[in-house]
N, C-alpha and C positions, 0 to 999 in steps of 0.2 A: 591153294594146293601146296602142300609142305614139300620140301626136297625128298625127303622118305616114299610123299606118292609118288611124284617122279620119277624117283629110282626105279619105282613099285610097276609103274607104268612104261617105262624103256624095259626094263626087264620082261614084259609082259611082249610089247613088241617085238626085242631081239627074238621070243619066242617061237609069234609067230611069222618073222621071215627067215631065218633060218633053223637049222635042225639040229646043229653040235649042239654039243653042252658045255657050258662057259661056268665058269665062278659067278656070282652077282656082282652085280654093278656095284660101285663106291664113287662116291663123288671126285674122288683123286685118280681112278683110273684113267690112264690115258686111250685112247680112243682104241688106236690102233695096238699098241699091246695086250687090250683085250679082246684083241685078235677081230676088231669090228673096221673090215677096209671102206675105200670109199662107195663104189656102189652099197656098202648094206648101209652105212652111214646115210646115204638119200634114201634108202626104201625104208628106212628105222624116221628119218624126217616126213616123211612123206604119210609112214603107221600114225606117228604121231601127229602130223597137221590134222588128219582127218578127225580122228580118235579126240580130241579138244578143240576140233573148230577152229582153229588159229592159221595163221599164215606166218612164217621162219624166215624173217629177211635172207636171200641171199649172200648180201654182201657181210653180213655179219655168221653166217655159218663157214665162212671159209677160216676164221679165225678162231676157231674152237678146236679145243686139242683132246679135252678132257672130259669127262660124264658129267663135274658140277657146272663149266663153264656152259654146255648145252643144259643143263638143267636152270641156271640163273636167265640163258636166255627164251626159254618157256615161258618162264615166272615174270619176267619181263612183261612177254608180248600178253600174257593172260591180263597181268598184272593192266597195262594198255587198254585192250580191249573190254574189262570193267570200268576202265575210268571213261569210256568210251559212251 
């Protein structure tokens, strides 16, 4: 899965849990200046775990600031669970 679905895919999430309308995602945006606080940051983790079948370390989601950094660790754990 390329960075583009990703994006393509969190966009599609932030969709459906909440209702504003946002600019799209960029890999550089930062989390919370695009206006995404921490509860929707776990309900956007949580669209997404199900949505790809994947489980999102904890301890490594505390350290994400930004849309690529949470996109590298997707691609990561898909990345894992193919080698699997």
């Amino acid at each position: 899965m390329t960075q583009d679905d990703l994006l393509a895919l969190l966009d599609r999430g932030l969709r459906a849990i909440t209702s504003a309308d946002r600019a799209p995602l960029a890999p550089e945006s930062d989390l919370h200046s695009a206006g995404i606080d921490s509860l929707q940051l776990l309900e956007l983790v949580t669209w997404t775990e199900q949505e790809l079948d994947v489980r999102l370390p904890d301890e490594q989601l505390y350290h994400v600031t930004d849309v690529g950094e949470l996109c590298d660790l997707i691609s990561a754990e898909l990345a894992q669970r193919t080698a699997s």
